[in-house]
Wavefront OBJ file of the C-alpha trace (Angstrom):
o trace
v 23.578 41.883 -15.444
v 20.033 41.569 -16.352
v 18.863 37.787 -18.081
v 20.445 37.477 -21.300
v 19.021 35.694 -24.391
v 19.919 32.131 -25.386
v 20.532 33.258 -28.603
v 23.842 35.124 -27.955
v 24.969 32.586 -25.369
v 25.028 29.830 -27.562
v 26.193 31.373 -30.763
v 29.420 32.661 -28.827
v 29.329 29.414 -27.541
v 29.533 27.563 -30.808
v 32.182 29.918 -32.159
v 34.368 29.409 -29.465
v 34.357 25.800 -29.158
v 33.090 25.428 -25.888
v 29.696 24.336 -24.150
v 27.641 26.125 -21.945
v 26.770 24.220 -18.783
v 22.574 24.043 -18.190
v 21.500 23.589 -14.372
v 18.053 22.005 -13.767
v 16.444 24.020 -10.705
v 14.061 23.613 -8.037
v 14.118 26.205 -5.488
v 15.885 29.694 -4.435
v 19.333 27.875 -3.214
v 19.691 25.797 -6.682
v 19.070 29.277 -8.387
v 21.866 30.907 -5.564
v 24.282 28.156 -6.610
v 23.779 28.216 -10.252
v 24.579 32.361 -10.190
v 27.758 31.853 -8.034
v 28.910 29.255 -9.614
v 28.660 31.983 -12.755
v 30.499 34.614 -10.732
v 33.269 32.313 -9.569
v 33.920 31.312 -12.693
v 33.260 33.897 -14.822
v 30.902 31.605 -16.581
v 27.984 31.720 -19.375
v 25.310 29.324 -17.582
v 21.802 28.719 -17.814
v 19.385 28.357 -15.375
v 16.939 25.197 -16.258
v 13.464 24.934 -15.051
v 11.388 21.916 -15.745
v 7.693 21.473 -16.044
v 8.041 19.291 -12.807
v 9.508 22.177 -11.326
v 7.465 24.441 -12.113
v 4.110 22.121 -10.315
v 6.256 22.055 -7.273
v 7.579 25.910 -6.588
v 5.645 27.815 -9.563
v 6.569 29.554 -12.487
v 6.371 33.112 -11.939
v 8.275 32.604 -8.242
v 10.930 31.108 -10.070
v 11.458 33.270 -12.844
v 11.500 36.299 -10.234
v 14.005 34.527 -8.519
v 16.475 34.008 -11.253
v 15.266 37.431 -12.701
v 16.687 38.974 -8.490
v 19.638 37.083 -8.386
v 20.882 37.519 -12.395
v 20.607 40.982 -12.090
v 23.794 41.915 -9.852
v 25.585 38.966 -11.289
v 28.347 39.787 -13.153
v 28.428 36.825 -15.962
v 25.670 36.284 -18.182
v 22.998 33.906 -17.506
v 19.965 32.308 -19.410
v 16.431 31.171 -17.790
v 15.668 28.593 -20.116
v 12.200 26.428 -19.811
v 13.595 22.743 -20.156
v 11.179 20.122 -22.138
v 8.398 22.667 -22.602
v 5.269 20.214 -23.419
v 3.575 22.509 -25.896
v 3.441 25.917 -27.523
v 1.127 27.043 -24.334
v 3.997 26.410 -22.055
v 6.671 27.836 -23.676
v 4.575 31.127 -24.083
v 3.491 31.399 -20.462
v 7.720 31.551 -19.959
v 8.316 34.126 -22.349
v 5.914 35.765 -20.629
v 7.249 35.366 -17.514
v 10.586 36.375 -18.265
v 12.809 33.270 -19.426
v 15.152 34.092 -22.289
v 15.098 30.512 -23.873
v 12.133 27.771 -24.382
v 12.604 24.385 -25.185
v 9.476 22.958 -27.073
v 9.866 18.481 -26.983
v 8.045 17.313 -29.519
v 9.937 14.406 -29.763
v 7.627 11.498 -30.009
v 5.451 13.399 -32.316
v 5.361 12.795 -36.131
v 8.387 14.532 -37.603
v 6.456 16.403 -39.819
v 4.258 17.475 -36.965
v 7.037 17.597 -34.218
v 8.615 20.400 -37.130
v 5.353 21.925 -37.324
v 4.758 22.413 -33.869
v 8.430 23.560 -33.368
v 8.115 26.484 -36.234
v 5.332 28.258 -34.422
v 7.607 28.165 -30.596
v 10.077 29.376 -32.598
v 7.918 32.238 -34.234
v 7.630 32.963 -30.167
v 10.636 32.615 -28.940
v 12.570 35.437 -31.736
v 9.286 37.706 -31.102
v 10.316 37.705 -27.599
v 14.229 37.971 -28.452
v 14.429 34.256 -26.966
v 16.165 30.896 -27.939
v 14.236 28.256 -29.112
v 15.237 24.668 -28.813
v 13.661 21.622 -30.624
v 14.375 17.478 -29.584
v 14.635 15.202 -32.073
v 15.164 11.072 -32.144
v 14.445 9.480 -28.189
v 16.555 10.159 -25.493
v 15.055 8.163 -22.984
v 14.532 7.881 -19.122
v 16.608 5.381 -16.737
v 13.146 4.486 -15.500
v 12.393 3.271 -19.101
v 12.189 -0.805 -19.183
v 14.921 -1.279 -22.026
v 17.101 1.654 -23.626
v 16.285 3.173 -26.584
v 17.786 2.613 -29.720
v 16.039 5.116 -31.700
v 19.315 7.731 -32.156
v 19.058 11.326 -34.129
v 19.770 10.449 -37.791
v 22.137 13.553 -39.027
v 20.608 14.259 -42.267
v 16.984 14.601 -40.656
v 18.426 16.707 -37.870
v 19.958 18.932 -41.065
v 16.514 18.984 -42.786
v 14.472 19.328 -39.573
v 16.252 22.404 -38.466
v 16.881 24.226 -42.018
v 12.729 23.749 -41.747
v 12.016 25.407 -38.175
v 15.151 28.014 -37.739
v 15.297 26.416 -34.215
v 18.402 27.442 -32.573
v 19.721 24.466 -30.533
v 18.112 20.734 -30.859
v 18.732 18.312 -28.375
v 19.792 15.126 -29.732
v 19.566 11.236 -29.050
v 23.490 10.132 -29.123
v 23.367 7.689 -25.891
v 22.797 9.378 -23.213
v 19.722 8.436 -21.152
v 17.849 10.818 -18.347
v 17.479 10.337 -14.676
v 21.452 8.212 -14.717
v 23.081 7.952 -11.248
v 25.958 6.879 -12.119
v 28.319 7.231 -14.838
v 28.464 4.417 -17.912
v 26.324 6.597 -21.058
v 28.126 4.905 -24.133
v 27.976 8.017 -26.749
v 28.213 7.518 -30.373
v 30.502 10.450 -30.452
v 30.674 9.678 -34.743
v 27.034 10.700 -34.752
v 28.002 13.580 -32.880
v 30.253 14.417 -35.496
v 28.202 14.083 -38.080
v 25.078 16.348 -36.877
v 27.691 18.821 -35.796
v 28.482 18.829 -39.882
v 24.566 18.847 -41.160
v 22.877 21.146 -38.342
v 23.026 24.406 -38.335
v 21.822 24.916 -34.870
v 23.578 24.371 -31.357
v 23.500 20.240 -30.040
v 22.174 19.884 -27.023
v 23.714 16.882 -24.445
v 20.415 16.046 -22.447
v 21.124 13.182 -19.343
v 25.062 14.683 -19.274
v 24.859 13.062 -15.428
v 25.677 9.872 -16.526
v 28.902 11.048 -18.851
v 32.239 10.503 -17.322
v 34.361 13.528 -17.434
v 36.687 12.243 -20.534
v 33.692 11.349 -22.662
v 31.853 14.873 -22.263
v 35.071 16.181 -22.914
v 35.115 14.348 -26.434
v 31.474 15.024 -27.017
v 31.846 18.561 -26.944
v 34.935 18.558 -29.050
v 32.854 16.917 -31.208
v 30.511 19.738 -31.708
v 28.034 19.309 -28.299
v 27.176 23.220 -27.367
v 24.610 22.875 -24.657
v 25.330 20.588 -21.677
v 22.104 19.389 -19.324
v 22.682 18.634 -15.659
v 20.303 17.749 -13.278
v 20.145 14.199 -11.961
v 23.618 14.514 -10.369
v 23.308 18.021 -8.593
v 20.115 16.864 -7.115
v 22.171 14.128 -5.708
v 25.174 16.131 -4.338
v 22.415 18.372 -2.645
v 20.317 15.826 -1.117
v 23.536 13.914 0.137
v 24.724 17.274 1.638
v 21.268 17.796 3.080
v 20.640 14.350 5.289
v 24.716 15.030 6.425
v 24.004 18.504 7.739
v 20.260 17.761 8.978
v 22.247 15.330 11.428
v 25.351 17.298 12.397
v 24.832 18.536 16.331
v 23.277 22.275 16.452
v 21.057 22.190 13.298
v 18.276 20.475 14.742
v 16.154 23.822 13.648
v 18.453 25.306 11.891
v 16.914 24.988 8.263
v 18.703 27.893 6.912
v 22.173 26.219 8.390
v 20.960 23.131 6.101
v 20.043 24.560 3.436
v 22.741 26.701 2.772
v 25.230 23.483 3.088
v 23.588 22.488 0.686
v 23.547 25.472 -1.689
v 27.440 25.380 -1.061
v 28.282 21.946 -2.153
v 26.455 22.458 -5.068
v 28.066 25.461 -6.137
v 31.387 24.202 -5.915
v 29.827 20.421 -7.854
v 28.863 23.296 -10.833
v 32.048 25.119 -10.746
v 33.453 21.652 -11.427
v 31.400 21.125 -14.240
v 31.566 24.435 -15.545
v 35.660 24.051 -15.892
v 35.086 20.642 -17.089
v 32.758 22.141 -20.537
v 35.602 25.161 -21.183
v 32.856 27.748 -20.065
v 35.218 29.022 -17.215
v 36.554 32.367 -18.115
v 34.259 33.088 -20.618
v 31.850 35.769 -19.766
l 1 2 3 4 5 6 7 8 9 10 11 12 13 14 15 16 17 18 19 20 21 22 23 24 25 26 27 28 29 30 31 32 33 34 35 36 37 38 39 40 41 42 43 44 45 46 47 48 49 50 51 52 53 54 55 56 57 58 59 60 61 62 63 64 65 66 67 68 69 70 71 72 73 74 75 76 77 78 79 80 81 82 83 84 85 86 87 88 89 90 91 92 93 94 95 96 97 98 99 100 101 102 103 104 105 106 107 108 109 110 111 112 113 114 115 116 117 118 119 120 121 122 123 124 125 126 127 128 129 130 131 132 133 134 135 136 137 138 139 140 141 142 143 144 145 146 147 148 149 150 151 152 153 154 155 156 157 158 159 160 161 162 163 164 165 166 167 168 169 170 171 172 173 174 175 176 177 178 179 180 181 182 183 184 185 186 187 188 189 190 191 192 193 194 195 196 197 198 199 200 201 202 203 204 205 206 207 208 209 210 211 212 213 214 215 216 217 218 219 220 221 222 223 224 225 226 227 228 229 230 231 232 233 234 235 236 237 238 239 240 241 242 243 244 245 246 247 248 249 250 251 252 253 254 255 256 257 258 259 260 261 262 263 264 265 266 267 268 269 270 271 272 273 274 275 276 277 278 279 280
């Protein structure tokens, strides 16, 4: 089926209990992986592209290649644009195609972080698009000390009663870039914005969750599960193993697709693992 909105994803999504499992992207086998991984399972997914992404293969090429390989696919999957820097960005996706924007505005001013949010928003439903909004600080890996600044519930309430953003990523933990398990989530506070927002709660840096805990987290009210960090690592593992096996010397399409497999089955983990599997 053609790329389906955000909007319906998640809202089935938050009715049913589940999560819906968010695949960062980088090139034509990640996108292959992510829409087999769909099939196999009979999965709701989204396929993520980041700004970084988009500097290294372009953001056109990549929405025509999830816009190709969605289209026979027979589970429904969202091209979402993943920590869109400003309102410029997230337009340029719509644009090109993508059915969800994310618009971080996270270490802006609330009251200018809500501002800035209302107008992607005003976008995103012109374009029959999602719209997602961060709030509180999430944090890198690379960062010197972790932060402690964590979404406070009734702001998250307030902040997305103000924008009508449909899914806001939230600071409960987790940290980006992790490469190994060990994220201690304040699943309470989960909880608790899962009883003031209105909206779906996004998990961002879900690599460094152990299987039990995401479990929790999304029985807790999590919707939208991020995953990046660790994918990247099963595919460059994959890669060096198979760029060394006898025979695929110049054999990058032997390589590549090695990779594109070990992926795909790392995603159909994860997809099980968030209750999307059987859901399309």
């Amino acid at each position: 089926m053609s790329l389906v909105s955000g909007r319906d994803v998640l809202a089935a999504a938050r009715g049913g209990g589940y999560a819906v499992p968010a695949f960062n992207v980088f090139n034509l086998e990640m996108v292959q992986a992510v829409c087999r991984a769909a099939e196999a399972e009979r999965a709701p997914v989204i396929v993520q592209v980041s700004p970084r992404s988009i500097r290294y293969a372009g953001l056109h090429p990549l929405a025509a290649i999830a816009a190709a390989l969605a289209d026979p696919a027979d589970a429904p999957i969202v091209l979402h644009l993943d920590h869109g820097p400003d309102l410029a960005a997230c337009t340029a996706a719509l644009k090109a195609g993508f059915t969800s924007v994310m618009f971080d505005g996270a270490s802006l001013p609330l009251d200018e972080n809500a501002a800035r949010t209302r107008d992607v928003v005003k976008a995103a439903h012109g374009a029959g698009a999602s719209a997602e909004a961060e709030l509180g600080e999430i944090g890198h890996a690379t960062d010197v000390a972790t932060p402690a600044v964590l979404t406070d519930p009734p702001d998250a309430g307030h902040f997305v009663q103000e924008t009508g953003v449909d899914a806001l990523a939230v600071a409960i933990g987790t940290v980006h870039g992790m490469r190994r398990t060990g994220a201690t989530l304040d699943i309470g506070r989960i909880a608790e914005l899962h009883r003031n927002v209105d909206a779906a709660l996004v998990m961002h840096g879900s690599s460094g969750v152990d299987d039990e805990t995401l479990v929790r987290a999304i029985a807790a009210g999590i919707t939208k599960v991020n995953l990046s960090t660790a994918l990247q690592a099963v595919f460059m593992d994959t890669l060096r193993e198979s760029a060394g096996r006898p025979g695929h010397e110049t054999d990058a399409r032997g390589v590549l697709a090695e990779a594109r497999d070990a992926v795909t089955e790392a995603m159909r983990q994860r997809i099980k693992i968030v209750g999307a599997a059987g859901r399309a």
